[in-house]
C-alpha positions as CSV (number, residue, x, y, z in Angstrom):
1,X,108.9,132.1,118.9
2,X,105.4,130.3,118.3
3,X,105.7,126.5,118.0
4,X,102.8,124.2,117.1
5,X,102.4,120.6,117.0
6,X,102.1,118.8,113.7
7,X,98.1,119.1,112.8
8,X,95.9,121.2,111.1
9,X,94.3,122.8,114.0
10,X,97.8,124.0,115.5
11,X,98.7,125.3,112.2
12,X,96.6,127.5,111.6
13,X,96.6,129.2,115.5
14,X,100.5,129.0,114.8
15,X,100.4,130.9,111.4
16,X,96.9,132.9,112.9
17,X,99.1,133.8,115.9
18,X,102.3,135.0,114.0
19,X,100.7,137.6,112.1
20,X,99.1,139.0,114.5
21,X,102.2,139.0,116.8
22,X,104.7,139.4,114.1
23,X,106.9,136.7,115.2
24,X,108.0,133.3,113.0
25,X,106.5,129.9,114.1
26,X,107.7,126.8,114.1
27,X,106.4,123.1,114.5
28,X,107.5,121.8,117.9
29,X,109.7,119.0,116.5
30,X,111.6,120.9,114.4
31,X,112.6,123.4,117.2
32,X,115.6,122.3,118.2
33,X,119.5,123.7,117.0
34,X,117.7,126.9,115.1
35,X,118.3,130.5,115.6
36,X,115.5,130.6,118.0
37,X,115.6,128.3,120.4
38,X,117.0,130.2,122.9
39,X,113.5,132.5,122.7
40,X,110.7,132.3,124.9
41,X,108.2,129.7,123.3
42,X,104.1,130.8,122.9
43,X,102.9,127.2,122.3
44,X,99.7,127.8,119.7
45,X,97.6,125.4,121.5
46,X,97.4,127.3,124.1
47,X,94.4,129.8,122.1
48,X,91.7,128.9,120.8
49,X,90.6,129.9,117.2
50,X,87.1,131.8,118.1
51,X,90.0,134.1,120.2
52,X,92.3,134.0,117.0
53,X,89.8,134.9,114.8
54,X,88.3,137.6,117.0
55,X,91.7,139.2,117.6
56,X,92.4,138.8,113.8
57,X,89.1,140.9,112.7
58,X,89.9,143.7,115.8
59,X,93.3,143.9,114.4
60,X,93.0,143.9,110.4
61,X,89.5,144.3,110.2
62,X,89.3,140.7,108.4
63,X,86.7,138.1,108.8
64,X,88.4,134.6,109.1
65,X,85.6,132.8,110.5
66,X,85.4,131.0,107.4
67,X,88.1,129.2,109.3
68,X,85.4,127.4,111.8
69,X,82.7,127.0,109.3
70,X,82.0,123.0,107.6
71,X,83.7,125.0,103.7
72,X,86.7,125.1,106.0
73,X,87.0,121.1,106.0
74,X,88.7,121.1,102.5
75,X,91.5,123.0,103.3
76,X,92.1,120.9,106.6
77,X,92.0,117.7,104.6
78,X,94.7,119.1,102.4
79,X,97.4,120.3,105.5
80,X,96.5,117.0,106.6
81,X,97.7,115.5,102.9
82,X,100.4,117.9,103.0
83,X,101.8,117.2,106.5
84,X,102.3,113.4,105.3
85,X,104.4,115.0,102.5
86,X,108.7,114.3,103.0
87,X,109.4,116.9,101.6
88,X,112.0,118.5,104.0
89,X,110.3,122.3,103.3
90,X,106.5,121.0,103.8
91,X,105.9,123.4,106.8
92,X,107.2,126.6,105.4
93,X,105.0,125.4,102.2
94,X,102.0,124.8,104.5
95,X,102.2,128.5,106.5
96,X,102.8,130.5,103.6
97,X,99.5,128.9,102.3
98,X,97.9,129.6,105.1
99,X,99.1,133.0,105.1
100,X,98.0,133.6,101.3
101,X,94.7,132.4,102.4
102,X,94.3,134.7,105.1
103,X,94.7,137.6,102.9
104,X,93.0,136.8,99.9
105,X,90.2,133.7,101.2
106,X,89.9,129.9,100.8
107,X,89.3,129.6,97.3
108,X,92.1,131.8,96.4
109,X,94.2,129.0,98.4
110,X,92.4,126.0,97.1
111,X,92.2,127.1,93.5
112,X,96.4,127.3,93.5
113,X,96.5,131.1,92.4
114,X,99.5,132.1,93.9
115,X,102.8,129.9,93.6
116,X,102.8,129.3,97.6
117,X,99.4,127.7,97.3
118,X,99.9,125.8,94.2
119,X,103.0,124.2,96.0
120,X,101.0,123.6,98.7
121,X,98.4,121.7,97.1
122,X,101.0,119.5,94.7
123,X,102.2,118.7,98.2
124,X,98.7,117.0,99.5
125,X,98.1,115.5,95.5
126,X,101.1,113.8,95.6
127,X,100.7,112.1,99.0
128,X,96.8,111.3,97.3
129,X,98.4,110.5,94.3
130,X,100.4,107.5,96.4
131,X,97.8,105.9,98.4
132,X,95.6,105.7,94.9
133,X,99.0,103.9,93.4
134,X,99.9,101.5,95.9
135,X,96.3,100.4,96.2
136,X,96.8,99.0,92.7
137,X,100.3,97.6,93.4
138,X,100.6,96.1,96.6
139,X,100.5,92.6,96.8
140,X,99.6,90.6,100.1
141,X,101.0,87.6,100.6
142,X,99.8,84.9,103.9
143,X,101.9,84.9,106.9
144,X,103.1,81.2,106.8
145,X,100.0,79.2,108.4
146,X,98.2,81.9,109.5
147,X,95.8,82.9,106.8
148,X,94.1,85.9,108.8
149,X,97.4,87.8,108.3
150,X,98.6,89.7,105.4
151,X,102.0,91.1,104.8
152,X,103.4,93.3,102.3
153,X,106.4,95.3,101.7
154,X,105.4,98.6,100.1
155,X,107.4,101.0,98.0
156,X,106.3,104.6,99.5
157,X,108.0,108.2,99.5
158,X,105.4,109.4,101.6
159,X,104.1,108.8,105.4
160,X,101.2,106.7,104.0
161,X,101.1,103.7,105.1
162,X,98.6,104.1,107.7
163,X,96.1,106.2,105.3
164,X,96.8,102.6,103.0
165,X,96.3,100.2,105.1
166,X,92.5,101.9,106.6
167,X,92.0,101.9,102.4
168,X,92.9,98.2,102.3
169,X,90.4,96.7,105.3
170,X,87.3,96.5,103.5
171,X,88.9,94.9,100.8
172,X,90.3,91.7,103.7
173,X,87.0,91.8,105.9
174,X,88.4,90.2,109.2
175,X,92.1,89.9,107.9
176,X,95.1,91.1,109.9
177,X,97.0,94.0,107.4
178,X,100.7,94.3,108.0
179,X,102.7,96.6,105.9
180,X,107.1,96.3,106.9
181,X,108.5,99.6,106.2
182,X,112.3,100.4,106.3
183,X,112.5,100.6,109.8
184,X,109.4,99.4,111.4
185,X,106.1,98.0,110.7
186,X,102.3,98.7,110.9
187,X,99.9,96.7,111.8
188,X,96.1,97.1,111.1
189,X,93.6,95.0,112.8
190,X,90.0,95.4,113.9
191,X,89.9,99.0,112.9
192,X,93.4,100.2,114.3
193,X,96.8,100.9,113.3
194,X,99.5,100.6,115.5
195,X,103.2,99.4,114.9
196,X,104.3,95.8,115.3
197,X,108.0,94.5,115.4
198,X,109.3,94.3,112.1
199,X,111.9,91.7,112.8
200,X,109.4,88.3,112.1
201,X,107.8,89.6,109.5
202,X,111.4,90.6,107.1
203,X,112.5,87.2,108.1
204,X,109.3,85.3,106.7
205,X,109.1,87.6,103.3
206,X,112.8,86.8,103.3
207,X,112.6,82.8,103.2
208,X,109.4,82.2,101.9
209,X,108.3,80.6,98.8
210,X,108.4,84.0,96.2
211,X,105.2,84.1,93.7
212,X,107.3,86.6,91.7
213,X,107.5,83.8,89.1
214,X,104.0,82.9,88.8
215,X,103.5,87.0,88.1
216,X,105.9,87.1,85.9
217,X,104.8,84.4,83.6
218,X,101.3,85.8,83.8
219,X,102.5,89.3,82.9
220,X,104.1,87.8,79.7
221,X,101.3,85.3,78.9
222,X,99.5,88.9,78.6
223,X,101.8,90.8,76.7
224,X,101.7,91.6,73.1
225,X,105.0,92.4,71.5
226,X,103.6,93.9,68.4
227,X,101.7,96.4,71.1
228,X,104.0,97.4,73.3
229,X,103.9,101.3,74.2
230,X,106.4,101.9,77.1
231,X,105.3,105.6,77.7
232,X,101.5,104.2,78.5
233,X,103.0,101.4,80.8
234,X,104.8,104.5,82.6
235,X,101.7,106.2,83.0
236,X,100.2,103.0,85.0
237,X,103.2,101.4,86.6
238,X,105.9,104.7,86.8
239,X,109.7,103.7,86.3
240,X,110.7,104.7,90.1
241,X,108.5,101.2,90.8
242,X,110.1,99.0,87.9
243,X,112.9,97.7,90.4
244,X,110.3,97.0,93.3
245,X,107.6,95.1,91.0
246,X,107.7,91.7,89.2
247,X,106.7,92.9,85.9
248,X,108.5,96.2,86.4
249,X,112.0,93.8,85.3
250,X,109.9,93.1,81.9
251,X,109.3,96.7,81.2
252,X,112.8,97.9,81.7
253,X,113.6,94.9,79.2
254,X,111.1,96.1,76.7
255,X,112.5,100.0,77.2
256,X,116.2,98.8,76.7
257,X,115.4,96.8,73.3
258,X,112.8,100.1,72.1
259,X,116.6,102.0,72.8
């Protein structure tokens, strides 16, 4: 059994490694209870690519250098996307992929010819598709006195929050990010993410004074009755957001009388 551990580099040895061994792979975590961990382990980290790669073209008579060369950096930017997916299947989506590429080249992988690639890729938009969301839905509010912290509670499906909070910093210049997740919290400060207890931060979102009125009676101070077009609001605030955001309660008020 090959393992690797959760990154693009140790992928790509993993899958680069099972075809030429003809053995599965598997990522590290993942490698307990299955059919084969009672097999001897070949951790994928322990190769380098060059020797991969060299093997791979003695073997099959393929070039794969591509692999090592700056066009490469797409397709690691996308595992990277797609290993923040939770989709319970994103590995298996991620080596065949990989696989398809090896076969047929890059472009073939990043273009979405084959099914396995195109789920691949949906994988990474999606995860892209949240952080671009959330940076136009998140709302900050100040940590009691402390006006060089920022907390929010954000609504994600993905692991993201890091990727969002690193898109949030130029935006607070000198400002203390905090986003409280469902069963921790990140904290962003001078450049760096790292988790923070939660516990503080629920209690203070909890009691404070809520500003979901004030939005709420600016949302309708901008609303037009004789205008309203549900299916374009859905397009910039989606439904599965409507119970986590002020003006999502007006919406599924508007949808409900268009019914």
């Amino acid at each position: 059994m090959i393992v690797y551990s959760p990154n693009p580099n140790s992928i790509i040895k993993a899958c680069l490694l099972s075809r030429l061994r003809q053995q599965p792979c598997q990522v590290k975590e993942e490698n307990k209870h299955t059919l084969f961990c009672g097999q001897d382990e070949i951790p994928a980290d322990s190769f380098t690519l060059e020797q991969l790669i060299a093997e791979y073209r003695r073997k099959y008579n393929k070039e794969l250098s591509w692999l090592i060369k700056k066009e490469s950096s797409r397709l690691y930017g996308r595992i990277n996307y797609a290993l923040r997916s939770s989709s319970p299947a994103r590995f298996a989506v991620i080596e065949n992929a990989l696989r398809d590429s090896f076969c047929y080249g890059l472009d073939y992988c990043l273009n979405s010819i084959s099914a396995d690639c195109r789920k691949f890729n949906n994988l990474g938009r999606e995860v892209a598709h949240e952080v671009r969301r959330m940076m136009g839905l998140i709302r900050f509010s100040v940590f009691g006195e402390d006006e060089k912290t920022l907390v929010a509670v954000p609504r994600l499906y993905h692991n993201t929050a890091d990727l969002i909070l690193k898109k949030f910093a130029p935006r607070y210049p000198g400002c203390k990010l905090v986003l409280v997740l469902e069963k921790k919290a990140l904290c962003l400060d001078n450049g760096t993410v790292f988790p923070v207890d939660a516990a503080c931060f629920r209690s203070f979102l909890q009691k404070k004074d809520s500003l979901a009125g004030v939005w709420e009676e600016y949302y309708r101070s901008q609303y037009i009755e004789s205008r309203k077009n549900i299916r374009l609001a859905g397009q910039h605030i989606p439904q599965k957001y409507w119970d986590w955001l002020t003006e999502g309660k007006i919406l599924e008020e508007a949808k409900k009388e268009k019914l």
